[in-house]
N, C-alpha and C positions, 0 to 999 in steps of 0.2 A: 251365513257367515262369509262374508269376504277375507279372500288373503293373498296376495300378492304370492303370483307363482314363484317366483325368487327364494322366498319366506320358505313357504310349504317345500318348495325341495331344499332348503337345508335344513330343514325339521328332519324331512328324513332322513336325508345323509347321517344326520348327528344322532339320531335313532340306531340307524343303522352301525354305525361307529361305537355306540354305546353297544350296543349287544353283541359284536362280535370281538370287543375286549373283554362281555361278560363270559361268553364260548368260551374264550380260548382261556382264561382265567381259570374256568370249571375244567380243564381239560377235554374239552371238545374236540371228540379222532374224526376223520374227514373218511370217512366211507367210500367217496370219490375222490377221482383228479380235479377236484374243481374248489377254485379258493371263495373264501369267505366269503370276500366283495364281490361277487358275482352273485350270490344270492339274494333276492327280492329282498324287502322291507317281511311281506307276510313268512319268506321262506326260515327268516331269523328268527322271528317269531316261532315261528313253530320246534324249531330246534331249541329254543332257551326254554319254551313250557314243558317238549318231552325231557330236555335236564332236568330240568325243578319236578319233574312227576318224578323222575328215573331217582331223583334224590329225597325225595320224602317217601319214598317205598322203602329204599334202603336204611334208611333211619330207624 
């Protein structure tokens, strides 16, 4: 697959933009000094699947 680097990074950005309006929606507390956007693509990732674990537990 080809994709124009341009492409591919605003795929992620807008990934990334989508999930940390899903965080902070869910009430996402920040454990560190360190803001959303600073977080990788995979590190949001991993935050929004332990919310969604942490919220079908509690159900």
């Amino acid at each position: 697959m080809n994709v124009p680097q341009g492409q591919l990074r605003r795929a992620v950005e807008s990934r990334k933009q989508f999930l940390i309006q899903k965080l902070l929606h869910h009430g996402f507390m920040m454990q560190e000094q360190r803001l959303l956007q600073e977080f990788t693509l995979s590190e949001l990732e991993r935050e929004w699947s332990s919310m969604q674990a942490q919220d079908n537990v509690s159900l």
